[in-house]
DOTORNU-985181 format. One line per field, with one value per residue: x, y negated, z negated of N, C-alpha, C, O, CB in turn; residue in one letter. Coordinates in Angstrom, 3 decimals, padded with zeros to 6 digits, always signed. Glycine has a CB too. Layout:
BEGIN
n_u (X, ...) $
n_v (Y, ...) $
n_w (Z, ...) $
ca_u (X, ...) $
ca_v (Y, ...) $
ca_w (Z, ...) $
c_u (X, ...) $
c_v (Y, ...) $
c_w (Z, ...) $
o_u (X, ...) $
o_v (Y, ...) $
o_w (Z, ...) $
cb_u (X, ...) $
cb_v (Y, ...) $
cb_w (Z, ...) $
code (A, ...) $
***
This chain:
BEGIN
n_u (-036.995, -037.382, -034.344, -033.521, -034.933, -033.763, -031.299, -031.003, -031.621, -030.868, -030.468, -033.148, -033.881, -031.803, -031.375, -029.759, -029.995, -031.064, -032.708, -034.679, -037.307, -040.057, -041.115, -039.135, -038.082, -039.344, -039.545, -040.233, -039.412, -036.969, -034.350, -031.483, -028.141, -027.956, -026.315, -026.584, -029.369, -030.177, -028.435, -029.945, -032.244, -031.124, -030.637, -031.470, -033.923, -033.337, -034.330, -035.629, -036.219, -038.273, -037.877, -038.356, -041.252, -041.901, -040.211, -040.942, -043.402, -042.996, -041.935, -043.954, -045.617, -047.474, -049.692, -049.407, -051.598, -050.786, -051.219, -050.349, -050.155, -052.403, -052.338, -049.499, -048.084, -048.242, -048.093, -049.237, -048.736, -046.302, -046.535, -048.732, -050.853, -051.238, -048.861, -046.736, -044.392, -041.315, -042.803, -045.237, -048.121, -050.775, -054.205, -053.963, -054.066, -052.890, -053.642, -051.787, -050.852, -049.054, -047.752, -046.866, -044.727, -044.753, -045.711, -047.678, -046.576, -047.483, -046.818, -047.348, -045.361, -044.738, -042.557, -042.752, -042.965, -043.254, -044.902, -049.044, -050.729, -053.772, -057.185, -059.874, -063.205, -064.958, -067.753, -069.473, -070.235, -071.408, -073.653, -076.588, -077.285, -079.163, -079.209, -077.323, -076.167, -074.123, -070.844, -068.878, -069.798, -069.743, -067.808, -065.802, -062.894, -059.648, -058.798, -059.219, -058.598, -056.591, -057.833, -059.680, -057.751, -056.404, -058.370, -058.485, -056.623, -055.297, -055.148, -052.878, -050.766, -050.148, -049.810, -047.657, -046.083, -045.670, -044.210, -041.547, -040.580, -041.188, -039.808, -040.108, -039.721, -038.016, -039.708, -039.400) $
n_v (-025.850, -024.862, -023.798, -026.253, -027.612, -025.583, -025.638, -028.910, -028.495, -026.301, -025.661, -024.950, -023.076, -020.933, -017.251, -016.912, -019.850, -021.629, -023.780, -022.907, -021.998, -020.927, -018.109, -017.054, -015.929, -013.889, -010.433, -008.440, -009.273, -009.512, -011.327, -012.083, -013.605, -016.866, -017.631, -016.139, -016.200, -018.369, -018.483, -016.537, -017.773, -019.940, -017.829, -016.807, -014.147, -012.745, -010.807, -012.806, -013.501, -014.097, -016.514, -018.175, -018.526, -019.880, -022.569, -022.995, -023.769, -026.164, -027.895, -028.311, -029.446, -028.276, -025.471, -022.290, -019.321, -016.340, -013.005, -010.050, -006.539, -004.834, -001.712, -000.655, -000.708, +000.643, -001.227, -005.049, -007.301, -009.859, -011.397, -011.811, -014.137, -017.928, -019.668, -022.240, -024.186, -026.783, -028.986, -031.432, -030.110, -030.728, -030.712, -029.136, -025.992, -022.804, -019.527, -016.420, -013.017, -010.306, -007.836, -005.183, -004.252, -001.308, +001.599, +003.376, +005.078, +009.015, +009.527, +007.036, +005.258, +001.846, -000.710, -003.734, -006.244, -008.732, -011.677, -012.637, -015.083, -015.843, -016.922, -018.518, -017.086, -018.833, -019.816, -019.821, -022.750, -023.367, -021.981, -020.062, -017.120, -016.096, -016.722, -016.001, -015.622, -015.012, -012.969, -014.977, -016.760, -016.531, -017.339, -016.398, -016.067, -016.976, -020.712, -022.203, -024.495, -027.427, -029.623, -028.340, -026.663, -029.141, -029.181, -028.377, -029.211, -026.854, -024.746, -026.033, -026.139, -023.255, -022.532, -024.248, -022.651, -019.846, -020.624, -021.156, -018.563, -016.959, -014.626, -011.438, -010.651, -008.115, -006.166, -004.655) $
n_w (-045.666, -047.970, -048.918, -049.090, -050.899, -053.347, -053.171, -054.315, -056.632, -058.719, -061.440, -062.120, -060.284, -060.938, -062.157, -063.767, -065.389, -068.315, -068.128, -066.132, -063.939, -065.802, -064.376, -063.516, -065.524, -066.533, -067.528, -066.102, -062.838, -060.762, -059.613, -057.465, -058.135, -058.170, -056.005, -054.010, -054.019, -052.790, -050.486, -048.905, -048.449, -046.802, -044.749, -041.543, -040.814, -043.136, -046.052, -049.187, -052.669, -055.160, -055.949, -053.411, -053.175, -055.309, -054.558, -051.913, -053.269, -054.755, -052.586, -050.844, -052.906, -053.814, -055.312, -055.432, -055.206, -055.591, -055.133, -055.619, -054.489, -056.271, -058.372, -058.026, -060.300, -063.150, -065.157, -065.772, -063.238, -063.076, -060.782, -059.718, -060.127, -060.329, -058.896, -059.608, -058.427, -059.453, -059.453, -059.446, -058.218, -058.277, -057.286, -055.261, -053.479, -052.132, -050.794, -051.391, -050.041, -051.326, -049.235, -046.983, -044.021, -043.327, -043.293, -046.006, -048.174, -049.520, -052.062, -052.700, -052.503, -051.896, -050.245, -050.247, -048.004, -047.032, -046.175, -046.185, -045.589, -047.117, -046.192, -046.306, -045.403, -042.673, -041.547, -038.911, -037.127, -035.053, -033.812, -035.418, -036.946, -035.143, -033.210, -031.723, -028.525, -027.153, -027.637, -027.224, -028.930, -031.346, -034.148, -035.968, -036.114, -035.708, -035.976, -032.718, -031.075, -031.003, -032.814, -034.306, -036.152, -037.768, -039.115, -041.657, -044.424, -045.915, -043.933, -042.525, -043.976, -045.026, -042.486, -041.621, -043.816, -042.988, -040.676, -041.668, -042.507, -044.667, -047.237, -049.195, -052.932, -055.004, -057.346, -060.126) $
ca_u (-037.528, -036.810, -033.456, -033.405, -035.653, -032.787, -029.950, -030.758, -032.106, -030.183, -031.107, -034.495, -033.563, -030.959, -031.905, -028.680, -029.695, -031.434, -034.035, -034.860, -038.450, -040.293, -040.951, -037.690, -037.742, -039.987, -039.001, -040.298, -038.975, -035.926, -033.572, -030.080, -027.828, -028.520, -026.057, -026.800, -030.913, -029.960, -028.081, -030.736, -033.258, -030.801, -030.220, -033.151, -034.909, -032.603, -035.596, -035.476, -036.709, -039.400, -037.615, -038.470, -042.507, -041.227, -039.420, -042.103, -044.401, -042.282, -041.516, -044.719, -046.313, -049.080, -049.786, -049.821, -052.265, -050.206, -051.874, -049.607, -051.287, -053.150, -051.893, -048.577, -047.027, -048.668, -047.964, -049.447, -048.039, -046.535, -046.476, -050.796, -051.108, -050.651, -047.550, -046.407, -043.171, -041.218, -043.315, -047.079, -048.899, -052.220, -055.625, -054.496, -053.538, -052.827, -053.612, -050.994, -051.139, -047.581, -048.161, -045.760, -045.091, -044.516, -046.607, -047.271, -046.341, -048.391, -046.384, -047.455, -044.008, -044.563, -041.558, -042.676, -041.543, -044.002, -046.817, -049.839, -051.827, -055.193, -058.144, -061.864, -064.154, -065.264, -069.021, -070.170, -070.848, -071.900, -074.740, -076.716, -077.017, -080.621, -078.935, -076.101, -076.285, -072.672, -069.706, -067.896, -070.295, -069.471, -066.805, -064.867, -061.742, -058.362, -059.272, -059.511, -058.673, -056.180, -058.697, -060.143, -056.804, -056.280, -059.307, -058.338, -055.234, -054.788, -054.385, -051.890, -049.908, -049.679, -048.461, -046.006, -045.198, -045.241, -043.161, -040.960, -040.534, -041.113, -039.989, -040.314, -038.564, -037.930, -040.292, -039.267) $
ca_v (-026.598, -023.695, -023.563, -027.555, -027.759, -024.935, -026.229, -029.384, -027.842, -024.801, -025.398, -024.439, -021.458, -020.132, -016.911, -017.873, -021.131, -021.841, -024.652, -021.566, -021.715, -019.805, -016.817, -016.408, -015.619, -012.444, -009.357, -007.440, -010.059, -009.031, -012.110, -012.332, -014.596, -018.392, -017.970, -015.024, -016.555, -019.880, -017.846, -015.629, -018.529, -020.051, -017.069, -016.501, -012.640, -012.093, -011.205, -013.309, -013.167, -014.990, -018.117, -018.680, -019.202, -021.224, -023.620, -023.910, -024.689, -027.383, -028.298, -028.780, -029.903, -027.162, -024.152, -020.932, -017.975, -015.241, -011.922, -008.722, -005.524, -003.608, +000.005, -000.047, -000.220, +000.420, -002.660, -005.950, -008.159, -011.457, -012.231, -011.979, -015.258, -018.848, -019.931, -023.659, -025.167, -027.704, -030.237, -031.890, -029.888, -031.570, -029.650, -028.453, -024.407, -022.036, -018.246, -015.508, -012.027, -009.448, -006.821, -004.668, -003.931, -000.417, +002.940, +003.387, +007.072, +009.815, +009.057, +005.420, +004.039, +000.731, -001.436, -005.059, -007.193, -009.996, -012.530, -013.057, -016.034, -015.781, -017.596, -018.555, -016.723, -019.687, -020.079, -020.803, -024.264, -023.340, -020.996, -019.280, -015.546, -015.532, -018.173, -015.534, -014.865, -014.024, -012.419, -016.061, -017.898, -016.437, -018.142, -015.600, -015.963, -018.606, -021.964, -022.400, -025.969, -028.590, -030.229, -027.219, -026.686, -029.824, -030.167, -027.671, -028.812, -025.357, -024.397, -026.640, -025.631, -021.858, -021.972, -024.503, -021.857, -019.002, -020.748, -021.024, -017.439, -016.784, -013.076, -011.387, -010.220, -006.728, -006.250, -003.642) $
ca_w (-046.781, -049.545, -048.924, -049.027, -052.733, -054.051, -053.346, -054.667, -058.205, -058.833, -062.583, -061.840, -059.336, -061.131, -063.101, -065.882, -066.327, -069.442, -067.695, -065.153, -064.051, -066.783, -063.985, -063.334, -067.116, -067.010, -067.432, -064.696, -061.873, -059.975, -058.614, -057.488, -058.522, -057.620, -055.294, -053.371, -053.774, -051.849, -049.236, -048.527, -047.889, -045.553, -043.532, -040.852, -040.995, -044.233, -047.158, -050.439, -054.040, -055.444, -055.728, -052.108, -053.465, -056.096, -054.049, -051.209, -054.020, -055.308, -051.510, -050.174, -053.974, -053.741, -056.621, -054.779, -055.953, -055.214, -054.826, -055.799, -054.654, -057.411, -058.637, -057.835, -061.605, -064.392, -065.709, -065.487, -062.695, -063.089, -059.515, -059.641, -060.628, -059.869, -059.054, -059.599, -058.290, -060.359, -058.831, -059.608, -057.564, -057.768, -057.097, -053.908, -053.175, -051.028, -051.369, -049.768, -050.708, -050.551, -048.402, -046.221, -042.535, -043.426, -044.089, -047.643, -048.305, -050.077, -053.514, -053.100, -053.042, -050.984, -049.774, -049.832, -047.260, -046.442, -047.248, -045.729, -045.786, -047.456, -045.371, -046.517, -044.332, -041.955, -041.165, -037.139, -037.408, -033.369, -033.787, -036.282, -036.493, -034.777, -031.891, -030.823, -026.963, -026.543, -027.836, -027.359, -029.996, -033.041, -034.402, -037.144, -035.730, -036.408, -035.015, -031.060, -030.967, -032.089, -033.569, -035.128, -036.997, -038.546, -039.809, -043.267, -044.954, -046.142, -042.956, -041.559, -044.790, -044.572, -040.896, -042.193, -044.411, -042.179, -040.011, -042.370, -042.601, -045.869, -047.460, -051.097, -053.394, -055.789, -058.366, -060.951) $
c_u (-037.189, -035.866, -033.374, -033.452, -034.290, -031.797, -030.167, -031.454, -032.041, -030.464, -032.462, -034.496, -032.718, -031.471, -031.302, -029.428, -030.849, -032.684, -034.593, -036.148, -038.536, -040.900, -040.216, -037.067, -038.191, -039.505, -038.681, -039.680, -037.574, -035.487, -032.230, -029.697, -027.937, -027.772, -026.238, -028.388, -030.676, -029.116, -029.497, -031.622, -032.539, -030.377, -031.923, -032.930, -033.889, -034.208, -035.176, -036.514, -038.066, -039.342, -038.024, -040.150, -042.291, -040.841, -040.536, -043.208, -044.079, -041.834, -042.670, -046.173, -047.757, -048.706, -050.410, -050.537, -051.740, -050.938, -050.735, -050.538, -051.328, -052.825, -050.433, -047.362, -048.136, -049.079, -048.588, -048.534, -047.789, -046.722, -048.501, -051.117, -050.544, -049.948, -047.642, -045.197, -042.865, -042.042, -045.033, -048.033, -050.612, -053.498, -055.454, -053.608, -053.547, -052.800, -052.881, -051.257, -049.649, -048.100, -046.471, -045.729, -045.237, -045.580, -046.875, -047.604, -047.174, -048.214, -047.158, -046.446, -044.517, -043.309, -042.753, -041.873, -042.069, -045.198, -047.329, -050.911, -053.654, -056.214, -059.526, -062.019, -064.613, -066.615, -069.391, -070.608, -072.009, -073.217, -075.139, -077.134, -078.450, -080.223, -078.029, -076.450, -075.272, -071.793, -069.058, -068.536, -070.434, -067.702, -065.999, -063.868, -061.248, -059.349, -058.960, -058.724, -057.445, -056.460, -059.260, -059.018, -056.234, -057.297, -059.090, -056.913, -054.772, -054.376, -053.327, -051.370, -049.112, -049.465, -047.785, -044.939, -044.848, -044.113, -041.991, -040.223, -040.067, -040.523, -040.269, -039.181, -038.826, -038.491, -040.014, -040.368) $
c_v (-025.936, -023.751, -025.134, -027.651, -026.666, -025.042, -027.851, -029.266, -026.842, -024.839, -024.788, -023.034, -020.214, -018.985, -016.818, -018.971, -021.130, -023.292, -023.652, -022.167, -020.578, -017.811, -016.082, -015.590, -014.310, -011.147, -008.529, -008.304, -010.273, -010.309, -012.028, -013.656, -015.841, -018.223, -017.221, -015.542, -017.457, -019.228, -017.110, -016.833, -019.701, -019.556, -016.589, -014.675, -011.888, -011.935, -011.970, -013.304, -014.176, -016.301, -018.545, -019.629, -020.397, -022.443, -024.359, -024.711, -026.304, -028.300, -029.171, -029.195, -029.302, -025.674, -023.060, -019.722, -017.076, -013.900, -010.583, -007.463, -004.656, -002.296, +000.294, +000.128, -000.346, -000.425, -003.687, -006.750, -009.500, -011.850, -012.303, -012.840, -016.891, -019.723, -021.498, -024.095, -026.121, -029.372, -030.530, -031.241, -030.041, -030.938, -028.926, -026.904, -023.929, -020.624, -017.167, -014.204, -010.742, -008.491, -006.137, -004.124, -002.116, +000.507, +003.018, +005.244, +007.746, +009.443, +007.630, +004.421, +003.282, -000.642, -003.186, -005.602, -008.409, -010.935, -012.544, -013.990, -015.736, -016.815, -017.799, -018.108, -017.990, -019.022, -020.101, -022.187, -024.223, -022.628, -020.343, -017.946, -015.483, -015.987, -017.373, -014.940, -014.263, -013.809, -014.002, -016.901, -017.416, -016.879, -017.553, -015.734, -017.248, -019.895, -021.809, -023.531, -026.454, -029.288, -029.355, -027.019, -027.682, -030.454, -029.815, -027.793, -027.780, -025.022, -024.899, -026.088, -024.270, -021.747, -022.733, -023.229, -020.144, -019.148, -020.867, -019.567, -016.768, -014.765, -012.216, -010.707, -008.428, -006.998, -004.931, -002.486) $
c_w (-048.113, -049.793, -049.637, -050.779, -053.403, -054.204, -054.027, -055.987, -058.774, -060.338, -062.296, -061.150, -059.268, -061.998, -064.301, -065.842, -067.138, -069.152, -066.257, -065.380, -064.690, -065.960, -063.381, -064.634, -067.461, -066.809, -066.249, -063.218, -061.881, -059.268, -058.755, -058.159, -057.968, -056.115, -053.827, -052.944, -052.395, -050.640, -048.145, -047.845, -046.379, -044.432, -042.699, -040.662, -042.479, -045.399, -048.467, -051.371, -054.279, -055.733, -054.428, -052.210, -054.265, -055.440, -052.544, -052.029, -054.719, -053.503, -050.931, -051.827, -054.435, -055.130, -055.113, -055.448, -054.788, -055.950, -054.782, -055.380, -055.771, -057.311, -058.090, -058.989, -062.641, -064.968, -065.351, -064.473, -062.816, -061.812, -058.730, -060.340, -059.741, -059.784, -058.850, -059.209, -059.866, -060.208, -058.997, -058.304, -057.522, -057.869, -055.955, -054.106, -052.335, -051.774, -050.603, -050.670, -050.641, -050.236, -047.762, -044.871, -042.370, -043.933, -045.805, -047.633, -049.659, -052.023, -053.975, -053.259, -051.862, -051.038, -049.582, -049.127, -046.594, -047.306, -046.311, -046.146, -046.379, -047.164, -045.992, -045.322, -043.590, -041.507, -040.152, -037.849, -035.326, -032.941, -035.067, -035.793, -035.156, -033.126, -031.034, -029.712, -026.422, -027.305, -028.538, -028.171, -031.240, -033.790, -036.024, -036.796, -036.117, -035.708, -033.654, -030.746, -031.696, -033.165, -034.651, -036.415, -037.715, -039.360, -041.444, -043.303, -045.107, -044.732, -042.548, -042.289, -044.776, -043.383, -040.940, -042.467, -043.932, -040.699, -040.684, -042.990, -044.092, -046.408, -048.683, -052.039, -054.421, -056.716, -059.066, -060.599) $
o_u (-036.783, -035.743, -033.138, -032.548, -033.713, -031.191, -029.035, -031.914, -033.006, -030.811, -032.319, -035.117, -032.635, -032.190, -031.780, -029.595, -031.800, -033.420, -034.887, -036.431, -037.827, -041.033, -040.343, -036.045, -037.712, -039.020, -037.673, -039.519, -036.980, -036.153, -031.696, -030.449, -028.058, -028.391, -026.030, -028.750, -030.986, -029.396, -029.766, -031.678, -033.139, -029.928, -033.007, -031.854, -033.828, -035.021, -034.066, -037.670, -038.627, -040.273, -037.995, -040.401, -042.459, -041.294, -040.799, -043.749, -044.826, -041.404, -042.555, -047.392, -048.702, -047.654, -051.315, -049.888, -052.048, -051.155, -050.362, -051.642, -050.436, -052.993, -050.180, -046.275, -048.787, -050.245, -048.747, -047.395, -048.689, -047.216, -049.083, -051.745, -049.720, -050.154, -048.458, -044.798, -043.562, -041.828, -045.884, -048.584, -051.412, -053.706, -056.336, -052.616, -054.215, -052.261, -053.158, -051.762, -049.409, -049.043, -045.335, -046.730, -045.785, -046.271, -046.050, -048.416, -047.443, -049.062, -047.462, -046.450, -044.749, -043.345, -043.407, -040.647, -041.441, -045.889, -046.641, -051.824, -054.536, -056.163, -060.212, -061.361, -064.717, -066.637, -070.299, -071.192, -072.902, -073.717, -074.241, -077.311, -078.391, -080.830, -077.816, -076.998, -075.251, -071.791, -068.823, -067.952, -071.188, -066.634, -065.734, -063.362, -061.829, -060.403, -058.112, -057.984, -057.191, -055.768, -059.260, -059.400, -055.387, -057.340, -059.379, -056.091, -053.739, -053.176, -052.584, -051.082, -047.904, -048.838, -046.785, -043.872, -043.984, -043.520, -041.108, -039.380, -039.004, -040.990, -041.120, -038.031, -039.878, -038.125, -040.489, -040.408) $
o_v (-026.506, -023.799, -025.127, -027.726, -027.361, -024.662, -028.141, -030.349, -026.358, -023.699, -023.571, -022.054, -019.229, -019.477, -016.700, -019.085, -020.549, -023.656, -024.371, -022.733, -019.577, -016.756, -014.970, -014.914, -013.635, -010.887, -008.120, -007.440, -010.981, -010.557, -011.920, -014.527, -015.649, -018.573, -017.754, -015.391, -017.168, -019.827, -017.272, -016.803, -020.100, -020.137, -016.219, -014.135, -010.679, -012.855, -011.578, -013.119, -014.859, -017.104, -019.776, -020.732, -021.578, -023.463, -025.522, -025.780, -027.229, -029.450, -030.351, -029.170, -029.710, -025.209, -023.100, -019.148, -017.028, -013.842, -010.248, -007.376, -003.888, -001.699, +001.440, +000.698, -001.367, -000.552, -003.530, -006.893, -010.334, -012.977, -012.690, -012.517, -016.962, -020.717, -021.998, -024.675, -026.231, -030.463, -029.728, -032.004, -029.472, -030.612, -028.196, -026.813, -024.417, -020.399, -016.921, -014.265, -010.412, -008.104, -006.521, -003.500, -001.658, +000.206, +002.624, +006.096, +007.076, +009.216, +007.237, +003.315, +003.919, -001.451, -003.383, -005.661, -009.024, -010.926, -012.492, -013.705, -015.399, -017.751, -016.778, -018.430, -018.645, -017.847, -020.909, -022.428, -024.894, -022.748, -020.031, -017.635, -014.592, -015.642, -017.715, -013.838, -013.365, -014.768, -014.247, -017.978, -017.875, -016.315, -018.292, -015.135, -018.223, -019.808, -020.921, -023.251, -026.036, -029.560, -029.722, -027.209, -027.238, -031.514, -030.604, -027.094, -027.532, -025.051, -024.043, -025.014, -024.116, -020.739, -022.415, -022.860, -019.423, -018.315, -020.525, -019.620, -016.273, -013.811, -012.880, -010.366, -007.794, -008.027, -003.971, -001.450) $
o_w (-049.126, -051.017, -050.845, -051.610, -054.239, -055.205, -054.414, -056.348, -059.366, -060.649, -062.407, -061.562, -058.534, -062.868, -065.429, -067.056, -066.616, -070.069, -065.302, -066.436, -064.589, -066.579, -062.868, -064.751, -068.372, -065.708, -065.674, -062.356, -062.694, -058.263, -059.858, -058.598, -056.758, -055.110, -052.737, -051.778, -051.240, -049.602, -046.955, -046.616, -045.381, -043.443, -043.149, -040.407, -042.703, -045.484, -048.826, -050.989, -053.422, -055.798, -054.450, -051.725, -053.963, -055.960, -052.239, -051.747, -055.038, -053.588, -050.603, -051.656, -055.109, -055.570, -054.280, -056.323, -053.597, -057.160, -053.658, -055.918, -056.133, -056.247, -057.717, -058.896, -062.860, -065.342, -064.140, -064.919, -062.723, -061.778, -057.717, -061.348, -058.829, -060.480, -058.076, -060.218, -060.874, -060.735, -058.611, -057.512, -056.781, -059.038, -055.504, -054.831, -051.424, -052.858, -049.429, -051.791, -049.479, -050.927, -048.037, -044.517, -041.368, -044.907, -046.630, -047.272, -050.656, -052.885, -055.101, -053.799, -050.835, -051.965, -048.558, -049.212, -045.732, -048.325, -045.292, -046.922, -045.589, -047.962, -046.035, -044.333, -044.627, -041.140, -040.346, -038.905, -034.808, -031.822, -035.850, -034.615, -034.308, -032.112, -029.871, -029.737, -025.579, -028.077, -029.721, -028.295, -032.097, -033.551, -036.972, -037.745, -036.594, -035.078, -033.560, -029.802, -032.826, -034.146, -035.826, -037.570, -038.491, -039.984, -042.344, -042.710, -044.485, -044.459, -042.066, -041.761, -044.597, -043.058, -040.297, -041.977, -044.430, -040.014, -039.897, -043.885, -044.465, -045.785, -049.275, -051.762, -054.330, -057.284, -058.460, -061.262) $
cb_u (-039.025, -036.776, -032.893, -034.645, -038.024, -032.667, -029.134, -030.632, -033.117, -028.323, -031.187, -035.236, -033.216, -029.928, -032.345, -026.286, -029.508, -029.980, -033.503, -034.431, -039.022, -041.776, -041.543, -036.630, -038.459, -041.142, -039.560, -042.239, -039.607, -036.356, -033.873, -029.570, -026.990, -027.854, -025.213, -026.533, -031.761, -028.871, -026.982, -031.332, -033.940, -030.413, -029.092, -033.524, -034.797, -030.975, -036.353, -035.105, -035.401, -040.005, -036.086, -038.377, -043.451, -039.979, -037.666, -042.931, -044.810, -040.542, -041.066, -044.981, -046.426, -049.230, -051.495, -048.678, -054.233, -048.715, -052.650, -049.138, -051.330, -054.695, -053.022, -048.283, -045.437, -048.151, -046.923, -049.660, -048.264, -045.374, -045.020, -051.902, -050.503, -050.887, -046.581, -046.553, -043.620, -039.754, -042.904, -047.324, -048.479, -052.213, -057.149, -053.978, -053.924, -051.564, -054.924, -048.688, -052.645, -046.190, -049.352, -045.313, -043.679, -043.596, -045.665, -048.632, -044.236, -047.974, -044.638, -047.980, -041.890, -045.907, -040.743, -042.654, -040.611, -044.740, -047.154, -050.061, -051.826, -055.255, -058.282, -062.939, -065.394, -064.207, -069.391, -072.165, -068.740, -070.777, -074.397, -077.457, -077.300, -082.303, -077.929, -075.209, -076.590, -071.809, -069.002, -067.440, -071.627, -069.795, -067.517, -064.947, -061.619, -055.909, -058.629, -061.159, -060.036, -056.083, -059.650, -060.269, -056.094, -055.697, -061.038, -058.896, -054.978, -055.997, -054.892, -051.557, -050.502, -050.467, -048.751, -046.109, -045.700, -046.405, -043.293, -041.573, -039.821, -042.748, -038.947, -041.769, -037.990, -036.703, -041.592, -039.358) $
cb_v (-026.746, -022.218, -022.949, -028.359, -026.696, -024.191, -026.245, -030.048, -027.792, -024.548, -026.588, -025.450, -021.666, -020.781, -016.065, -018.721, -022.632, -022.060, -026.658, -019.720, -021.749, -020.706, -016.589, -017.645, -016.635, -012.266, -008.835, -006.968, -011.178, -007.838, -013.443, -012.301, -014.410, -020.084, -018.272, -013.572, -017.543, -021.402, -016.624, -014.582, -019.451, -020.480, -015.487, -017.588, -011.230, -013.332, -009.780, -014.438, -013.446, -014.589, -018.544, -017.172, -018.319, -020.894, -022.793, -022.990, -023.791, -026.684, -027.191, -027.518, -031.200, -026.049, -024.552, -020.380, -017.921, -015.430, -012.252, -008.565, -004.684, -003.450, +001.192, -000.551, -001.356, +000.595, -003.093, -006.306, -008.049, -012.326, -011.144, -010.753, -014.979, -019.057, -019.085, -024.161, -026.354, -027.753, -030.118, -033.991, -029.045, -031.927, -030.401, -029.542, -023.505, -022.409, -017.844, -015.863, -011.592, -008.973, -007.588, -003.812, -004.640, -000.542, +004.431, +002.074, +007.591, +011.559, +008.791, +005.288, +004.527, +000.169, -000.463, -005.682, -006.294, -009.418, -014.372, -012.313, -016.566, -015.632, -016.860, -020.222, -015.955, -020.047, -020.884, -019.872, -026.080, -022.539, -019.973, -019.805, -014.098, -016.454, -019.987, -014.617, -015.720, -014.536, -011.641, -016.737, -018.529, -014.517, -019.745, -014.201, -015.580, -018.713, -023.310, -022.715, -026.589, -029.308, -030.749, -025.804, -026.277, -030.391, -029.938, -025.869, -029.125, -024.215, -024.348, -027.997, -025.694, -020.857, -021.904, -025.245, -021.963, -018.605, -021.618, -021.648, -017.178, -017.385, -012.566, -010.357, -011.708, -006.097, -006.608, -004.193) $
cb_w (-046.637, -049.645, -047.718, -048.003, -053.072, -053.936, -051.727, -053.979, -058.484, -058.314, -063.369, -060.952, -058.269, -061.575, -062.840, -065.996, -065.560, -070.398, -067.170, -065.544, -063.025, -067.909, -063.606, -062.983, -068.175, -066.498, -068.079, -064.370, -061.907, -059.009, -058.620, -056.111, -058.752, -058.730, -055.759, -054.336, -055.240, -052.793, -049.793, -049.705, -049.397, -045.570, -044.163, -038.734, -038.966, -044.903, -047.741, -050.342, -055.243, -056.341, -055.858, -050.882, -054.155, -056.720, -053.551, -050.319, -055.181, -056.535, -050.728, -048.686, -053.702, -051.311, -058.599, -054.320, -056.245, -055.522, -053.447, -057.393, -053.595, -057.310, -057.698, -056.767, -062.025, -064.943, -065.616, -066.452, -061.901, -063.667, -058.233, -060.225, -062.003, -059.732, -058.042, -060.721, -056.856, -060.418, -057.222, -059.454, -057.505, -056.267, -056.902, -052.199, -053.614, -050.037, -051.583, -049.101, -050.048, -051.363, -047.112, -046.860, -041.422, -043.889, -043.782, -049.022, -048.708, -049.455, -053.517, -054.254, -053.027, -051.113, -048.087, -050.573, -045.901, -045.167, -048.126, -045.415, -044.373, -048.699, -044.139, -046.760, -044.924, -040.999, -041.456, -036.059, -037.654, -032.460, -032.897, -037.127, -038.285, -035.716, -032.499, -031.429, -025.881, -025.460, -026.313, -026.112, -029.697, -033.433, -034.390, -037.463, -034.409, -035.281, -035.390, -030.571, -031.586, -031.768, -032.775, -034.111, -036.547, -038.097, -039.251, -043.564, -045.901, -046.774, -042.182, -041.118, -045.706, -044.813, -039.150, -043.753, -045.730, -041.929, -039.280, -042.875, -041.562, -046.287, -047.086, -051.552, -054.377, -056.173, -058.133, -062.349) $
code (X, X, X, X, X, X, X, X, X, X, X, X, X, X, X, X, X, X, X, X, X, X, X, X, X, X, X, X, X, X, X, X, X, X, X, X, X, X, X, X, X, X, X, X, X, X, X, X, X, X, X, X, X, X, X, X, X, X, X, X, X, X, X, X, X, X, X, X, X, X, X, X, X, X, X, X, X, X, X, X, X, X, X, X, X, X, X, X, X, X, X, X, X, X, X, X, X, X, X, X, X, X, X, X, X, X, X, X, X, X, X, X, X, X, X, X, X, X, X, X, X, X, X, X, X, X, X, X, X, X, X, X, X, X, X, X, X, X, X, X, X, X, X, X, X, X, X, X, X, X, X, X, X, X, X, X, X, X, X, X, X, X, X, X, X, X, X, X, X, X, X, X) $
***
């Protein structure tokens, strides 16, 4: 779907072009060239830049609150905020957060190399606290069910977009 939305709006995804989404424009945000971006998103376990959020957000018409982790520059982050596609994304969102599969070493240098979906805590609808007799009736965990999982758009969305195998990109 990323790959799809970029190749057919390389004005928007390019970081030359001059109608560039405006956070392709910021300083601190690291992308290759358009053409090298749009490769990357059509190669599977290759990582890509932050056009990849961009383009799901414009793909699937949703504003993403993207979540940068705290203390790793000085600086203010642009990517701690919420991201819009070129596309009317509506009232609806999704929240992911970048993280990394990797150790984070004593210095603090951390390697980004993923997103993770950000979840509302979910309630028991099955028991209240006073009601719990077993282990299997507290209900903190993903959905169980078919049914269970389509009941929160958000959800269906972010395992769209984790199937999708989303990756990140270099932040100064």
């Amino acid at each position: 779907m990323a790959a799809i939305e970029v190749g057919l709006h390389p004005a928007t995804y390019s970081r030359d072009s001059p109608t560039r989404h405006e956070l392709l424009a910021h300083d601190l945000i690291v992308c290759p060239p358009y053409h090298s971006a749009f490769r990357e998103l059509a190669v599977s376990g290759v990582s890509s830049c932050v056009v990849s959020i961009l383009a799901m957000s414009s793909a699937l018409g949703m504003a993403i609150d993207s979540l940068y982790p705290p203390g790793l520059s000085d600086l203010p982050n642009p990517l701690s905020t919420t991201i819009r596609g070129r596309t009317d994304c509506a009232d609806r969102s999704i929240s992911l957060m970048w993280t990394t599969m990797d150790d984070v070493t004593a210095t603090g240098n951390v390697n980004i190399d993923q997103f993770v979906p950000l979840f509302p805590r979910q309630q028991s609808t099955r028991s209240t606290a006073n009601e719990v007799n077993h282990l299997d009736d507290i209900a903190d965990g993903p959905p169980t069910s078919h049914e269970e999982l389509h009941e929160d758009e958000n959800h269906l969305l972010l395992l769209l977009l984790l199937v999708c195998r989303l990756s990140v990109s270099s932040v100064r």
